[in-house]
PyMOL CGO cylinders between C-alpha atoms (Angstrom):
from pymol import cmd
from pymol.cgo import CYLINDER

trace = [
    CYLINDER, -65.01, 119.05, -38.64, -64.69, 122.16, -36.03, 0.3, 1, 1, 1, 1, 1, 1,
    CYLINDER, -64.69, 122.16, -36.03, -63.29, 125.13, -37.20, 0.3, 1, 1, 1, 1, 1, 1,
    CYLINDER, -63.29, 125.13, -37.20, -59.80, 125.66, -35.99, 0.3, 1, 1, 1, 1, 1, 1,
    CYLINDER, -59.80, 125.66, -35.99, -60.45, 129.09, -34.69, 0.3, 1, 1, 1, 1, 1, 1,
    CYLINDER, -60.45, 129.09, -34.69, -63.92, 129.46, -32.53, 0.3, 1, 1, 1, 1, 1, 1,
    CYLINDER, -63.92, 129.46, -32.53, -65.36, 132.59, -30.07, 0.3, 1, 1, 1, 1, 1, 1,
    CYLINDER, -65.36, 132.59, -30.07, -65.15, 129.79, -27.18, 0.3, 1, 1, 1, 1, 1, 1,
    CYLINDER, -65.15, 129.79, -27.18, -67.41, 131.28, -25.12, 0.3, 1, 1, 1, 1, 1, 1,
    CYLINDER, -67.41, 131.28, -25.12, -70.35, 131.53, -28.04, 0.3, 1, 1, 1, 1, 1, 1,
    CYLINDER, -70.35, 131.53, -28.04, -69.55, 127.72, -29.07, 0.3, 1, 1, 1, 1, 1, 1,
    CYLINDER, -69.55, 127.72, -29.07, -72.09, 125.39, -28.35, 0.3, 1, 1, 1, 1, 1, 1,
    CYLINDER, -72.09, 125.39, -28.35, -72.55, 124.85, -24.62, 0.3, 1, 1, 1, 1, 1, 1,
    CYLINDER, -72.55, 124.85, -24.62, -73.29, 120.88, -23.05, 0.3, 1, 1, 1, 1, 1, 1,
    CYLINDER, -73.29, 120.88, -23.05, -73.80, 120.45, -19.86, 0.3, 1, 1, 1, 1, 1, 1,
    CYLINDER, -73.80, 120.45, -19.86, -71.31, 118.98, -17.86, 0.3, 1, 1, 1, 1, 1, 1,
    CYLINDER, -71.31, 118.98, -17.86, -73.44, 118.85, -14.18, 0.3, 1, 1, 1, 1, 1, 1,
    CYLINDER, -73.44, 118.85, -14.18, -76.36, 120.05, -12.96, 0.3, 1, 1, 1, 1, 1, 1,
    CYLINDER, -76.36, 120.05, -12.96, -75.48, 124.36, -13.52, 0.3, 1, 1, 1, 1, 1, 1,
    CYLINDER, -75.48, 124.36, -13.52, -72.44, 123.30, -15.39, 0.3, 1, 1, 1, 1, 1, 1,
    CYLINDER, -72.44, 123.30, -15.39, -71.46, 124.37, -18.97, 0.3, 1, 1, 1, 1, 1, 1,
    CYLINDER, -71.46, 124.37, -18.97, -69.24, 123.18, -21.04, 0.3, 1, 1, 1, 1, 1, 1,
    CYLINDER, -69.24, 123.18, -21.04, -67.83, 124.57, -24.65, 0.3, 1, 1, 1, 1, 1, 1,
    CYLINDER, -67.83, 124.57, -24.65, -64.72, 123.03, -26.44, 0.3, 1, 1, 1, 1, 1, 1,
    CYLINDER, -64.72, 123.03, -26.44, -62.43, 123.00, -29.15, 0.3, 1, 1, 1, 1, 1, 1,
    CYLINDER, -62.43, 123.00, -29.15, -60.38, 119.99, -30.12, 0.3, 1, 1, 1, 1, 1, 1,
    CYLINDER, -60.38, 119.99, -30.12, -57.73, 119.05, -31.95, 0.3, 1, 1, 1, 1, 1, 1,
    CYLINDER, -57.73, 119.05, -31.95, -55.89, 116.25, -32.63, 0.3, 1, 1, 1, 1, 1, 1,
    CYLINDER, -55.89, 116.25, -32.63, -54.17, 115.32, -29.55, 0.3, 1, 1, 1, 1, 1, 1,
    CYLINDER, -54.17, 115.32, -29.55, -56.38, 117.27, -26.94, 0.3, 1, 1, 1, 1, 1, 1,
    CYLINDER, -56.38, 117.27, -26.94, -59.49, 119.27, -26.19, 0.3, 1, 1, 1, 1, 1, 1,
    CYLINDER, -59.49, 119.27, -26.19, -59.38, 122.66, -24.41, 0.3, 1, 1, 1, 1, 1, 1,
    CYLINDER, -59.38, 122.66, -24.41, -62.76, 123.30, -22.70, 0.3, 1, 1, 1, 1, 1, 1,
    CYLINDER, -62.76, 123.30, -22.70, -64.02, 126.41, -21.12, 0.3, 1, 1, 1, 1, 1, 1,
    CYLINDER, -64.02, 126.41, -21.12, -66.27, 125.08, -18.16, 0.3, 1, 1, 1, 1, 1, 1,
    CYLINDER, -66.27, 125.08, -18.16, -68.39, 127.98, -16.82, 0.3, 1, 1, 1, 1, 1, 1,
    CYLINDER, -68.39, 127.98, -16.82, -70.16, 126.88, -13.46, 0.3, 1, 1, 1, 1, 1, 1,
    CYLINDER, -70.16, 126.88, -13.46, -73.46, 128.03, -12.01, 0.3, 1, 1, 1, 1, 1, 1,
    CYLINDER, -73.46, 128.03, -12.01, -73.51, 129.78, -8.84, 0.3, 1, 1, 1, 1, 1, 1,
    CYLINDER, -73.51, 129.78, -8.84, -73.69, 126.78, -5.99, 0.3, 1, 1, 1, 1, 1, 1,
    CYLINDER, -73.69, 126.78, -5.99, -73.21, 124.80, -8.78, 0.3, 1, 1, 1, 1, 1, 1,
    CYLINDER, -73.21, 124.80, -8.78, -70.93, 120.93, -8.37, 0.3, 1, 1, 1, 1, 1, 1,
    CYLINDER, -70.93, 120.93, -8.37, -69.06, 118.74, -10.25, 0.3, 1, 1, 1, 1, 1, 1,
    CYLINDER, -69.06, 118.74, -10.25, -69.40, 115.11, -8.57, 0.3, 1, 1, 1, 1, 1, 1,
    CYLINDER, -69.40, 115.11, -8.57, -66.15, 113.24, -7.53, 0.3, 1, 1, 1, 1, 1, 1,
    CYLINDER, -66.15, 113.24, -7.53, -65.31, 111.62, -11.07, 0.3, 1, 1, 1, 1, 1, 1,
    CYLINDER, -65.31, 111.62, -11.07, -62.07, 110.02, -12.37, 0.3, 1, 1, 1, 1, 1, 1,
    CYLINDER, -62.07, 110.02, -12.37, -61.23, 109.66, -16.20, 0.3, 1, 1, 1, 1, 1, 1,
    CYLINDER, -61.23, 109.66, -16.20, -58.12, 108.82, -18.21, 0.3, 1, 1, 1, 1, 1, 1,
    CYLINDER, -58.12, 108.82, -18.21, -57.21, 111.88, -19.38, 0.3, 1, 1, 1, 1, 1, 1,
    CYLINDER, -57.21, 111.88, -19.38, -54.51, 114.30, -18.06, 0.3, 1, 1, 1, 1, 1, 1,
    CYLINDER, -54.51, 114.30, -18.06, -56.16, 118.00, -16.97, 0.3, 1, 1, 1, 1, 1, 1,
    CYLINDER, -56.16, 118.00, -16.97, -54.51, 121.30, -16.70, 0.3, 1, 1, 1, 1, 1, 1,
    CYLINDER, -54.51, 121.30, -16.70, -56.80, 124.12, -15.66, 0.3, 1, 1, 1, 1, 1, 1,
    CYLINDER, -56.80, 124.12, -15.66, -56.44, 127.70, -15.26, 0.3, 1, 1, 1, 1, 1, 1,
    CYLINDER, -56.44, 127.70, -15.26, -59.54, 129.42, -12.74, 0.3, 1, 1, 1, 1, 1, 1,
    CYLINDER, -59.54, 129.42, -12.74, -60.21, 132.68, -14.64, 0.3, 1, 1, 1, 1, 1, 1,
    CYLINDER, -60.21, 132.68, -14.64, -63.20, 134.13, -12.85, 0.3, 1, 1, 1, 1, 1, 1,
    CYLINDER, -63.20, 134.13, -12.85, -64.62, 133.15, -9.26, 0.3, 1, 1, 1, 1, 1, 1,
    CYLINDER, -64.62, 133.15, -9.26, -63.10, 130.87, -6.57, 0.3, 1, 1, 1, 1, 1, 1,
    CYLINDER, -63.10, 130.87, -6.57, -63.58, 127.35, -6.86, 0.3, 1, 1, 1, 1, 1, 1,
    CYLINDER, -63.58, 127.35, -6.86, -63.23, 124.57, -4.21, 0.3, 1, 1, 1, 1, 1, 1,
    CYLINDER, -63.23, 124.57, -4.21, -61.56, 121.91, -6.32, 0.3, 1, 1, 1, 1, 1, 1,
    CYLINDER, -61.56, 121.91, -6.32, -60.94, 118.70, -4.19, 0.3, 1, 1, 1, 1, 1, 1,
    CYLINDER, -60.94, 118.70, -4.19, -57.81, 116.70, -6.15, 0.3, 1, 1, 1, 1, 1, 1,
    CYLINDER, -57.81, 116.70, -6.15, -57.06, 112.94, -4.53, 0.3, 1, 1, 1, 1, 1, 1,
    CYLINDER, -57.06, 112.94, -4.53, -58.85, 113.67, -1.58, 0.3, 1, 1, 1, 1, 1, 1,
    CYLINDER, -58.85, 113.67, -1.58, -57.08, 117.46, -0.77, 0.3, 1, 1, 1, 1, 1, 1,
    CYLINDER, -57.08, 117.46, -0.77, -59.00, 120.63, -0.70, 0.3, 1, 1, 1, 1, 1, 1,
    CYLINDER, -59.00, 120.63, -0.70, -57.92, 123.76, -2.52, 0.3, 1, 1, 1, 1, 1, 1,
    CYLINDER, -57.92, 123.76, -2.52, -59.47, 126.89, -2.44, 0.3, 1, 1, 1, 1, 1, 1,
    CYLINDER, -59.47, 126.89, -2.44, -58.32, 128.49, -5.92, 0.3, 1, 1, 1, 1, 1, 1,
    CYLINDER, -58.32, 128.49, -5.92, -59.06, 132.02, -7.47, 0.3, 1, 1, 1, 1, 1, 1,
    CYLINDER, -59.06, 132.02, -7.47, -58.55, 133.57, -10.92, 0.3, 1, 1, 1, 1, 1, 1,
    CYLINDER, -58.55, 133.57, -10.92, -55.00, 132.73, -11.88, 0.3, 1, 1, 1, 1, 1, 1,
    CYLINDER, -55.00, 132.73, -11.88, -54.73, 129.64, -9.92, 0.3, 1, 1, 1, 1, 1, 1,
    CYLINDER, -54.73, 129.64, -9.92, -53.71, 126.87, -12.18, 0.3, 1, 1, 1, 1, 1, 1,
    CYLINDER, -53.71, 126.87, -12.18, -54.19, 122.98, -10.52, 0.3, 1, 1, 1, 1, 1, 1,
    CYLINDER, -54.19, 122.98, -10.52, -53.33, 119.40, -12.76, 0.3, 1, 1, 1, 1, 1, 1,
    CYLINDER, -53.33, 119.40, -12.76, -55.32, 116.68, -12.25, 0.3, 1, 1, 1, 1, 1, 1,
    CYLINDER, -55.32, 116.68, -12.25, -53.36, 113.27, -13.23, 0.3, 1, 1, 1, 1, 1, 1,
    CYLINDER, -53.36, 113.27, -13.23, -55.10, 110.35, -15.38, 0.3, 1, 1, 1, 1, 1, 1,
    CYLINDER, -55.10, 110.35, -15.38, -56.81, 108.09, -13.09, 0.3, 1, 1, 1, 1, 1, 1,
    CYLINDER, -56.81, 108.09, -13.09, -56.60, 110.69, -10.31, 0.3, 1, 1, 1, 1, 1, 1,
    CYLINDER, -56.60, 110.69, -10.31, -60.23, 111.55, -8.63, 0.3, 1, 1, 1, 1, 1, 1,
    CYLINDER, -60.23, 111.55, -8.63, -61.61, 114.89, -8.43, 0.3, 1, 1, 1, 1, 1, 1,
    CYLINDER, -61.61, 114.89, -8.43, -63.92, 116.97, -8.16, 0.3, 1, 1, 1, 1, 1, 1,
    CYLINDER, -63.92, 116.97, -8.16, -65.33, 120.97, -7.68, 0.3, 1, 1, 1, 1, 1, 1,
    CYLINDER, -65.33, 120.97, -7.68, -67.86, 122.75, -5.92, 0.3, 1, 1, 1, 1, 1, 1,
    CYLINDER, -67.86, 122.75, -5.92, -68.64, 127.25, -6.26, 0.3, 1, 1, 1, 1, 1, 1,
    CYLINDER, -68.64, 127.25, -6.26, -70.05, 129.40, -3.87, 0.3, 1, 1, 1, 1, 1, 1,
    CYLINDER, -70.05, 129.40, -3.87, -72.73, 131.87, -4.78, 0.3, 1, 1, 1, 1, 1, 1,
    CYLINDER, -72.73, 131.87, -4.78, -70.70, 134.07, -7.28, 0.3, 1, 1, 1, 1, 1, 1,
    CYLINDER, -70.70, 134.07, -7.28, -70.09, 130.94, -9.80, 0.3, 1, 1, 1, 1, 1, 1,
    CYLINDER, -70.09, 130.94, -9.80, -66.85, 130.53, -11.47, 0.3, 1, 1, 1, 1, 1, 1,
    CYLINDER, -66.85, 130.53, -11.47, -65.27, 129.93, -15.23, 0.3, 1, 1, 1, 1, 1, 1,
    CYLINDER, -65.27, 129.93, -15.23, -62.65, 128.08, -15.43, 0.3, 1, 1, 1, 1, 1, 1,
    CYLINDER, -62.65, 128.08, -15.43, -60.37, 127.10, -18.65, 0.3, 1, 1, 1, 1, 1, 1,
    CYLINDER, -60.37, 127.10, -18.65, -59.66, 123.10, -18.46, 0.3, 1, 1, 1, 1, 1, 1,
    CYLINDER, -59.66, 123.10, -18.46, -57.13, 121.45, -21.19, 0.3, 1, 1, 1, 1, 1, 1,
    CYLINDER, -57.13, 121.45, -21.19, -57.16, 117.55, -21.18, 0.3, 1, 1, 1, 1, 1, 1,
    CYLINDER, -57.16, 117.55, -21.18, -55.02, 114.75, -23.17, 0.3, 1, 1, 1, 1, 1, 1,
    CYLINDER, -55.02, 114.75, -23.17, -55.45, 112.48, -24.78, 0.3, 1, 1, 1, 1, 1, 1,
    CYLINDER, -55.45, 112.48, -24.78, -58.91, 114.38, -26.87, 0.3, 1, 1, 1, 1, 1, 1,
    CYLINDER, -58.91, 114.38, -26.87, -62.07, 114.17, -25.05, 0.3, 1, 1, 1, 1, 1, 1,
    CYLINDER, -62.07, 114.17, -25.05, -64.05, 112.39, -27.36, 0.3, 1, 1, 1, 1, 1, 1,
    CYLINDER, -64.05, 112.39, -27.36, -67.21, 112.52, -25.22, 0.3, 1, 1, 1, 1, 1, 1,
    CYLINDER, -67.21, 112.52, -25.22, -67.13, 116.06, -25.35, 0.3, 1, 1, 1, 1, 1, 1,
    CYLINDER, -67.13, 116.06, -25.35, -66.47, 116.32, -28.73, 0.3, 1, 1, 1, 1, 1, 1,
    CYLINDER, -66.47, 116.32, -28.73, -69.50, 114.09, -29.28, 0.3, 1, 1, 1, 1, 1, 1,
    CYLINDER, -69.50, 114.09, -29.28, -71.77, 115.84, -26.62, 0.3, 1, 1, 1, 1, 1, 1,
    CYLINDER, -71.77, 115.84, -26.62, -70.56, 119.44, -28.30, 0.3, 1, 1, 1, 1, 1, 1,
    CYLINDER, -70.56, 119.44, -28.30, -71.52, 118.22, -32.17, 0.3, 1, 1, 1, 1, 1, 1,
    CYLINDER, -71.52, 118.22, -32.17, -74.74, 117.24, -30.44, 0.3, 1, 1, 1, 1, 1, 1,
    CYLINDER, -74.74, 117.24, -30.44, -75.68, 120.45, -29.12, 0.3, 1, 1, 1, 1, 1, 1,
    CYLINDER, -75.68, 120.45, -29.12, -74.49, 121.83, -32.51, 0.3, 1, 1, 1, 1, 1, 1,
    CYLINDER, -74.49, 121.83, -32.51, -76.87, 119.67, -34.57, 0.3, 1, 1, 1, 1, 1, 1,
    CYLINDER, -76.87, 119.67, -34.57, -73.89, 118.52, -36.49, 0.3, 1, 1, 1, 1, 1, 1,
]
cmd.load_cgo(trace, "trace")
């Protein structure tokens, strides 16, 4: 079982993409993942049944939401609906961004105990 209190951005990292990194802590009900991107680093066009809330805290990130374009910067917050496709793409600064999802990402769980060796 994780710890209920982690340095999320020491946790161990899976990759997400190609030059993207993910870290995450869940809980019971949903998984709160910090996501820090490469620079020119992408995350394909992807759809999944979870709800997302994000919050861009460093960078500017080109996050394409049901086929609309937005340019967001630290503080920008964006929710992506279940079923909904998306995707992102950085420039050549790179980005983090914090990303909260529900129901609990088991993948990442799974992909995080990996990484782990747990």
């Amino acid at each position: 079982m994780q710890s209920p209190v982690v340095a999320l951005d020491s946790a161990p990292s899976f990759e997400l993409a190609p030059g993207v990194i993910g870290r995450s802590l869940s809980g019971e009900r949903c998984t709160l993942n910090r996501v820090e991107l490469a620079p020119g680093s992408s995350v394909p066009q992807h759809d999944h049944p979870h709800e997302q809330i994000g919050l861009v805290l460093e960078g500017r990130v080109m996050m394409t939401i049901d086929g609309v374009a937005h340019d967001l910067g630290p503080g920008d917050a964006y929710v992506v609906t279940a079923g909904v496709r998306h995707g992102a793409r950085v420039d050549d600064s790179g980005a983090v961004v914090l990303d909260m999802f529900t129901p609990v990402r088991e993948d990442y769980r799974a992909a995080q105990a990996a990484a782990s060796g747990s």
